[in-house]
C-alpha positions in Angstrom: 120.4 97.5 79.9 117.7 95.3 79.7 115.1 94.5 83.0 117.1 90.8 82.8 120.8 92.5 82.8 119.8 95.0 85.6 117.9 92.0 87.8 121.1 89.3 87.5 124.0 92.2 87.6 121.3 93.2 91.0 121.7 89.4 92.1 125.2 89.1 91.5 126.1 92.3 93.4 127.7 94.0 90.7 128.9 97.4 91.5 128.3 99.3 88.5 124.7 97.8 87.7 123.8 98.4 91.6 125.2 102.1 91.4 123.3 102.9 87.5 120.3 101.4 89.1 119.6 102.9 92.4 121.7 105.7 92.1 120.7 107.0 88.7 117.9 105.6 86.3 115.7 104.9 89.6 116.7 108.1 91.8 113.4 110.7 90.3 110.8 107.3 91.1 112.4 106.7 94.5 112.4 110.6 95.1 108.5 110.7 93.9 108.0 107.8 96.6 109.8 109.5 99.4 107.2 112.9 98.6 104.1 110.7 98.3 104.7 108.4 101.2 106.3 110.5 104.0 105.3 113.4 105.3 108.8 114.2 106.9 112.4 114.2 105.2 113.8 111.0 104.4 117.4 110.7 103.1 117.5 109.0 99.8 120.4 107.1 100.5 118.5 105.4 103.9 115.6 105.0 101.8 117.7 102.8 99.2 119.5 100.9 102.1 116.9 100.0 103.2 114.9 98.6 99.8 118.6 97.1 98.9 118.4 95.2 102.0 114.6 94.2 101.8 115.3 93.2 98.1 118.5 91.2 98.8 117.1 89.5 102.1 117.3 85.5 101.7 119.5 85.0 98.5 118.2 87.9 97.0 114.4 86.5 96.8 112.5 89.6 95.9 114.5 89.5 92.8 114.9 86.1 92.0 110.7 86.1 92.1 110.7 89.0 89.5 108.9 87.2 86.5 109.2 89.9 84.0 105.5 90.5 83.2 105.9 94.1 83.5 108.4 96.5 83.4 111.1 96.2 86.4 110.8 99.9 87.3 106.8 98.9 87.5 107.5 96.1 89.6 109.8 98.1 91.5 107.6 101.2 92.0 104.7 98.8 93.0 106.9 96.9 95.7 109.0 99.8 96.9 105.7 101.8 97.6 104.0 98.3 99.4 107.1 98.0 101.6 107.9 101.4 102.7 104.1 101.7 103.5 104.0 99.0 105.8 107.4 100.3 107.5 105.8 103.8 107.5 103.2 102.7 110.0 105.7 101.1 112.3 108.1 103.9 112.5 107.7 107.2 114.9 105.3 109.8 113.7 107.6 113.0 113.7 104.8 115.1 112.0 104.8 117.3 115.0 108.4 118.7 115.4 108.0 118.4 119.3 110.5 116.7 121.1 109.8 112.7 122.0 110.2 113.0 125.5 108.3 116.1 127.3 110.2 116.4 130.5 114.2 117.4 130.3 116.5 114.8 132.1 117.8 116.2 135.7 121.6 116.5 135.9 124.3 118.1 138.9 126.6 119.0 135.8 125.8 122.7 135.6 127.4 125.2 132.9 126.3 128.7 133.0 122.9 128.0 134.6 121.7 125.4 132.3 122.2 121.4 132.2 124.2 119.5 129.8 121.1 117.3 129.6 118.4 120.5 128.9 120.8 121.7 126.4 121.2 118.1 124.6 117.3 118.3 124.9 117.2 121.4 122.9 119.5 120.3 120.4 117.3 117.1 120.0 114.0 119.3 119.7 115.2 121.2 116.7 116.4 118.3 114.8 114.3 118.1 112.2 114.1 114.5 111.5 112.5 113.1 115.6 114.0 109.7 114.2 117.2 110.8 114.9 116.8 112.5 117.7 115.1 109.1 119.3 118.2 107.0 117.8 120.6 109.5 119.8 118.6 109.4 122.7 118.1 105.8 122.7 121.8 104.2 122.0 123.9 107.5 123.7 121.5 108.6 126.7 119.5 105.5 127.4 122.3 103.3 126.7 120.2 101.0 124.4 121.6 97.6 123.0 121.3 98.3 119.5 120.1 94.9 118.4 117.0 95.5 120.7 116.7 99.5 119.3 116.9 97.6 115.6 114.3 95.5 116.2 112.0 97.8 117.8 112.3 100.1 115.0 112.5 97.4 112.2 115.2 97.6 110.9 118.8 95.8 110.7 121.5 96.7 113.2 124.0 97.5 110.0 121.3 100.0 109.1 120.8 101.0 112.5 124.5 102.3 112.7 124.0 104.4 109.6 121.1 106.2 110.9 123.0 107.0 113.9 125.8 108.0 111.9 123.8 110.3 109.6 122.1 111.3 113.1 125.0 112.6 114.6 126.0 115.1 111.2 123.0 116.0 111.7 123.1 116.6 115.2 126.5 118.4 114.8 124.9 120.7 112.3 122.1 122.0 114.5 124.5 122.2 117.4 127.3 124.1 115.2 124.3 126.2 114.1 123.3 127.1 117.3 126.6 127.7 118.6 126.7 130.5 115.4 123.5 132.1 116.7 125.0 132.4 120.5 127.6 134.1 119.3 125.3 137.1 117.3 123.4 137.6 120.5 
């Protein structure tokens, strides 16, 4: 395909072109991105939502200003890395695997000594992506609106729901995990 077919089948939302593109030719630069510019794990297919989005936004502008003076994986590599830069600095450090919240929430509910809340608490801490612990947190604990969470974290509230989706496998994983290690003790 040439950079035109791949930018109008991008612009006309076709499936296949979308799927090739973002899925296949472009997954190693997008996966060199994700290594240079985070220091924490990001899941590829957030990463793409979210340049999909950004790329699409108003009629699909980004595209339509492509003016095919370079390469569009040079184009792409250049604005991808701009974007997810400036999003980088407005999203939650989680460099240092602590919890977001220090103090454990207070609860009557008691179950063998400990609280529902300390043990969502520790489930949260060993999440290893904070982002989704502070997603739970916020929209299932703190009872966020999440048009208010999207915002803060800038993002959209479509995307917002697939974070917490993807937050809660994950959270089901630690908590299945731990449940494993109870029972060899």
């Amino acid at each position: 395909m040439t950079d035109r077919d791949i930018i109008h089948g991008l612009i006309e939302k076709d499936n296949r072109v979308t799927r090739e593109f973002f899925f296949g030719t472009c997954r190693p630069l997008f996966c060199r991105i994700i290594g240079q510019l985070f220091s924490y794990d990001v899941d590829y297919d957030e990463f793409v939502n979210e340049l999909y989005v950004y790329l699409m936004d108003d009629d699909a502008r980004k595209l339509r200003e492509f003016e095919y003076r370079s390469s569009v994986y040079t184009w792409l590599k250049v604005l991808a890395i701009r974007y997810f830069m400036k999003k980088r600095d407005r999203l939650i450090d989680d460099s240092s695997r602590k919890p977001l919240y220090e103090e454990p929430v207070q609860s009557d509910e008691k179950e063998d000594g400990l609280t529902v809340e300390s043990d969502l608490e520790k489930l949260l801490s060993l999440m290893p992506n904070p982002r989704y612990a502070y997603v739970i947190r916020k929209l299932m604990l703190e009872d966020c609106e999440p048009d208010l969470l999207a915002d803060e974290m800038g993002v959209t509230t479509a995307n917002l729901y697939n974070i917490k989706r993807r937050a809660i496998a994950q959270l089901t994983l630690i908590a299945l995990n731990d449940i494993e290690e109870y029972g060899k003790k």
